[in-house]
Every structure is written in C-alpha cells, then in structure tokens.
C-alpha positions in Angstrom: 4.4 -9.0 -21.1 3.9 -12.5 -22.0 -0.1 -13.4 -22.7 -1.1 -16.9 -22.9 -4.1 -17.9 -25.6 -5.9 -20.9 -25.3 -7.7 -21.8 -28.0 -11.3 -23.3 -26.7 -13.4 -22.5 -29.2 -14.1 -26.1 -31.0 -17.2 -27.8 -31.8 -15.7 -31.2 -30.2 -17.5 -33.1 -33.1 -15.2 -36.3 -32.2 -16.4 -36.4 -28.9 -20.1 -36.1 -29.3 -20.5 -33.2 -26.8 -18.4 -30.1 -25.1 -15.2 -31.3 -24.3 -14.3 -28.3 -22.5 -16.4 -29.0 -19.5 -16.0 -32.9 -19.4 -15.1 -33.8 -15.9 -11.3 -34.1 -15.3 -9.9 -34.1 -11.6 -11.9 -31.8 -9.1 -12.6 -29.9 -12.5 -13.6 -30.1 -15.9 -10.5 -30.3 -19.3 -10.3 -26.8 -19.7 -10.5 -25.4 -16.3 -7.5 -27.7 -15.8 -5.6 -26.1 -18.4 -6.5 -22.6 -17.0 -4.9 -24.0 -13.8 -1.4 -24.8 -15.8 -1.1 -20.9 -16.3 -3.1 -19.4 -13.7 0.4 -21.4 -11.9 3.0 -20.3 -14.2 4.5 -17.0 -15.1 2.5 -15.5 -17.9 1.4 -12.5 -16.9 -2.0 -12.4 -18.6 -4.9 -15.4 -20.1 -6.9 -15.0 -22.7 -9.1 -17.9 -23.1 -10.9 -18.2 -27.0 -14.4 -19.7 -26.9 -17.2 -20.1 -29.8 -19.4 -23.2 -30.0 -21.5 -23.3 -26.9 -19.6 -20.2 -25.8 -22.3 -19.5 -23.2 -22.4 -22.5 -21.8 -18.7 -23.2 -21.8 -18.2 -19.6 -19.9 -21.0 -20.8 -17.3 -18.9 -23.7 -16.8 -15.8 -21.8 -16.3 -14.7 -20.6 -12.7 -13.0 -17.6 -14.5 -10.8 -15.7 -12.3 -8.1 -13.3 -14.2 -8.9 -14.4 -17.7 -10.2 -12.5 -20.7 -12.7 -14.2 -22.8 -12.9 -14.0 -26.5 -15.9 -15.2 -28.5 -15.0 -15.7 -31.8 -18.3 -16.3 -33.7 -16.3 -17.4 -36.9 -15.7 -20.5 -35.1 -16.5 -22.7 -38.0 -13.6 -21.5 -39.9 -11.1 -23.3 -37.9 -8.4 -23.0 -35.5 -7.1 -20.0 -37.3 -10.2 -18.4 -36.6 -10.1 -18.2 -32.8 -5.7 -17.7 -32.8 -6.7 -14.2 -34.8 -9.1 -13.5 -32.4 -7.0 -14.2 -29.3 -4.1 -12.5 -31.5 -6.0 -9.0 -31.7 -6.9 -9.3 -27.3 -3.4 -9.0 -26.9 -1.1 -7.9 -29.7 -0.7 -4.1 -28.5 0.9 -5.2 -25.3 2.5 -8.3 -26.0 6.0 -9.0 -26.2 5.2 -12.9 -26.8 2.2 -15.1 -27.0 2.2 -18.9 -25.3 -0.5 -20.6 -28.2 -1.8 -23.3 -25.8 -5.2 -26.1 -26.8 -7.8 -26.2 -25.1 -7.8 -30.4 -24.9 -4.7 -30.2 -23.6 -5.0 -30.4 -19.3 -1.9 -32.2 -18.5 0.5 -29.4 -19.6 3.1 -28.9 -16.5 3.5 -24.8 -15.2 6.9 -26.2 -15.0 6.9 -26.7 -18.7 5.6 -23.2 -19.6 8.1 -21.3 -17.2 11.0 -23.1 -19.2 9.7 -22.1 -22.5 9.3 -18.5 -20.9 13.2 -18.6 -19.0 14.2 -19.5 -22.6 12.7 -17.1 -24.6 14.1 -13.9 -21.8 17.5 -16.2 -22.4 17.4 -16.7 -26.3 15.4 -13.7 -27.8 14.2 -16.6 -29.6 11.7 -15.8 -32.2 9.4 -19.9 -31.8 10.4 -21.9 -28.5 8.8 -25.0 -28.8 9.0 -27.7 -26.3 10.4 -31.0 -26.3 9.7 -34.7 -24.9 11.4 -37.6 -25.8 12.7 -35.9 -29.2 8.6 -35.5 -30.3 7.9 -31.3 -30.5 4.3 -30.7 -28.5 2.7 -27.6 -27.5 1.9 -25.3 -26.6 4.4 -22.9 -28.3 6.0 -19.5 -27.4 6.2 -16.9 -30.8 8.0 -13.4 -30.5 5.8 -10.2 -31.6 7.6 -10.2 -34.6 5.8 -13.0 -35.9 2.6 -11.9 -35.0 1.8 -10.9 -39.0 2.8 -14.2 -39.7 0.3 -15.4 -37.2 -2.4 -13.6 -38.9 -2.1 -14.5 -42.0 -2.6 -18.0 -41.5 -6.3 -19.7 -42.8 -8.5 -22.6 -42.4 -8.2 -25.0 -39.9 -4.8 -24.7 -38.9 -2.5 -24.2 -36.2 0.9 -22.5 -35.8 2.7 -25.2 -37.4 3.2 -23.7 -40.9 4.8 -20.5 -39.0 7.2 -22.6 -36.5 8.0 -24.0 -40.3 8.7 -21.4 -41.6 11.0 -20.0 -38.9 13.2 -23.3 -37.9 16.2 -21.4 -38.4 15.2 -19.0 -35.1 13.4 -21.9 -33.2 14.3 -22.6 -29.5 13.7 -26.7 -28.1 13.1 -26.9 -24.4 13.9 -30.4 -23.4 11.3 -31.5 -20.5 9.7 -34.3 -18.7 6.6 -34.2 -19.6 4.5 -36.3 -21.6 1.5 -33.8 -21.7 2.9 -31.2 -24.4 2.4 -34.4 -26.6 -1.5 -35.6 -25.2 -4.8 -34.3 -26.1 -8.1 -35.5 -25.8 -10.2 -35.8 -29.0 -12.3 -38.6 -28.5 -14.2 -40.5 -26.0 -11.6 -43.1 -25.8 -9.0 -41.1 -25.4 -10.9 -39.2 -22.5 -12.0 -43.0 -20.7 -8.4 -43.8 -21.4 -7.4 -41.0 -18.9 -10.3 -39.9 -16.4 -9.0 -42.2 -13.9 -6.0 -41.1 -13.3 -6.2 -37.8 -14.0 -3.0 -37.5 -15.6 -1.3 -38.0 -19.4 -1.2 -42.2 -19.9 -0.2 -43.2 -23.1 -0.2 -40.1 -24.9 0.0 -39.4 -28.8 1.6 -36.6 -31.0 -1.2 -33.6 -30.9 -2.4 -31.8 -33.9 -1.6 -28.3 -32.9 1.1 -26.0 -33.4 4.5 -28.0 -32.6 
C-alpha cells in the first residue's frame, strides 16, 4: 500500500491568512493538491492539518481522506510528518510526503515516482525538473525510523541526505514539484492562470 501525506498544517504567517483555502481554479490551494492524488495511484490520503484546523476541514470537500490534527503544530514541519507518519505506518509499504502549498503537482508526476519505486525497490525516489530535485518524495518503510526522528521545523531533506546512495531521480516535465506558494506575491503571481509560472526551488523535502 502506498499512503500519501500532505502536510497542511502551517500557520501561513508569510501570507497573512490561511493559505490552504485561498482560491485557486474552481477550488481553493489545497483542495487542488487533494485532486493531484485523489487522480493518481496512491491508494490512501492522509491530509495533516493544525492551525485553523476547523476551519481548514470546513473548507475541504473531503472525500476518501483521513484527517490528522496535529495540535503540536507550532513545532514545525516535523511535527505534522510524525503525525501523518503514525495514520499510516502499520500498513504502509511507502509514504508520498507531499506540501500542502504545492497545487500544481502533475498525477502524472506521482504515478512515475510510484512505477519507479515497484521498479527500483528504491529506498527515496525523488523527482526531477530541469536537473533541480522538488517534491514531493517517495520513502520506503524502512526509513520510516528515520522519518521519526527528525525535529524542528524540518522536512525530509536531511533523510533523502542521508540515504543518496539508495535514491531514485524521476526525470519529468513538470515545473510544479519545484513551485510553492508562500507569499501573496507569489499567490497574485499565479491565480490567473491557474498553473506553475515562474516557479522557484521549494523548501520541502527534495
């Protein structure tokens, strides 16, 4: 079983308000990125919220998804990736670590990373545009105590470090595994189109 977590659970201090539900498309950042897997072959979504949790969920149109509260928010990212961590780590043979700024992620993108991880037994499978790693990133079970033992407000990236020497690259066109929206310029920057425009390195994982 491959889960997907999203990690959703920010105070989105740089953009002034809840970034989650800010209007993107016919829906709002991170019902987009629900979309992406809802469309691609994981088999289950966990989705990590904490500040405004309630009013993030009422915002959601949830449909197969577990939701997570992690009320230790305020500790950082590696906070809410335990808590998503523990939804799934008795069934899981992998774990997709997606953001929850991150809408313009391709299903495309994560069934490639999945294909290569049945192909490789790969223990990281990262992907790859334009020779810049994004996310979100694929780990094996076995790194799942590696996963937990991470602290503060980190990502993945120190274990995908740490494990270079197992690490798949899935070469693919497309620009959002490198785009996230922090900011209010960055979100004006791409509301009208509704797609990745100019996008930047990410802070997550990869």
């Amino acid at each position: 079983m491959i889960a997907a977590i999203v990690l959703a659970a920010g105070q989105s201090k740089r953009m002034g308000r809840p970034k989650q539900l800010l209007p993107l498309g016919r829906g709002t950042i991170l019902g987009r990125v629900l979309q992406t897997f809802r469309s691609s072959k994981v088999d289950r979504i966990v989705v990590v919220l904490g500040s405004n949790a309630s009013r993030v969920r009422g915002g959601l149109s949830l449909r197969r998804e577990t939701v997570v509260v992690n009320k230790e928010f305020s500790a950082g990212m590696s906070a809410s990736l335990k808590a998503g961590l523990m939804a799934v780590e008795d069934d899981a043979d992998a774990v997709v670590i997606a953001l929850g700024d991150q809408p313009f992620v391709s299903p495309g993108t994560v069934d490639s990373m999945i294909d290569a991880y049945h192909r490789e037994r790969a223990l990281v499978v990262v992907p790859v545009y334009r020779g810049r790693r994004g996310n979100p990133v694929l780990f094996d079970r076995r790194l799942f105590p590696q996963l937990k033992r991470i602290a503060g407000d980190l990502g993945a990236k120190s274990v995908v470090m740490q494990n270079e020497s197992s690490l798949v690259e899935v070469e693919v066109d497309d620009e959002g595994v490198a785009v996230d929206i922090d900011t209010p310029d960055d979100y004006a920057r791409r509301v009208s189109t509704g797609r990745a425009t100019g996008g930047r390195k990410n802070r997550g994982q990869g």
